[in-house]
C-alpha angles and dihedrals in degrees: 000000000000079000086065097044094075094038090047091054087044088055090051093050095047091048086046090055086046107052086043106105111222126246107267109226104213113219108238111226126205114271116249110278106220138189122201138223134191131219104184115187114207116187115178118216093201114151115231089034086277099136138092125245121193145161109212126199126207117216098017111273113223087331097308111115101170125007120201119240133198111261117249093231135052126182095280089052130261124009123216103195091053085054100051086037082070102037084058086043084051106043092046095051093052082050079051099053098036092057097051085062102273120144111210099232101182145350122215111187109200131188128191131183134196112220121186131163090359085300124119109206102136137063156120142232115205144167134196113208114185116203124190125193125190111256 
């Protein structure tokens, strides 16, 4: 009997070693390679229509580099069908971007104003949009 004591606690061992799952070593993969793109909106808030209005690429985007808007305002104020025009121009070139494989990241929108003498007549609305895209 004392013979079995020492094989029945190396069974147990063994089983023990057995039953323990083993550690998974997870393989690491690369991580994405990306390239980026910008689409920049510039909307200009210039009374009189006198502003200028652009959507810029960077890189170009299917050969286009900047593309012309309408101005938000004409010389009666602010014109709504300039105003829904680019929000059609926007909406399909981020339909554009987004069917030729681009993901949309990230969306800054950005204003500036030009003060001077107390009086606000100049500024811009404009928003960043950066794209990537796995190489």
């Amino acid at each position: 009997m004392k013979h079995l004591l020492p094989l029945t606690l190396l069974c147990i061992l063994l089983l023990g070693l057995i039953a323990t799952p083993a550690p998974v070593v997870a393989q690491s993969k690369a991580a994405p390679v990306y390239t980026y793109m910008h689409m920049t909106t510039i909307e200009s808030v210039v009374a009189g229509g006198l502003g200028r209005s652009r959507v810029l690429f960077t890189p170009d985007f299917k050969g286009q580099k900047e593309v012309e808007m309408e101005n938000l305002f004409s010389l009666t104020g602010i014109n709504m069908k300039n105003v829904r025009a680019n929000e059609e121009n926007i909406l399909r070139f981020l339909s554009d971007v987004n069917a030729d494989g681009w993901e949309l990241v990230q969306a800054i929108p950005l204003t500036q104003t030009l003060q001077s003498g107390g009086t606000t007549g100049q500024g811009i609305f404009m928003t960043r949009y950066l794209f990537r895209k796995a190489r």
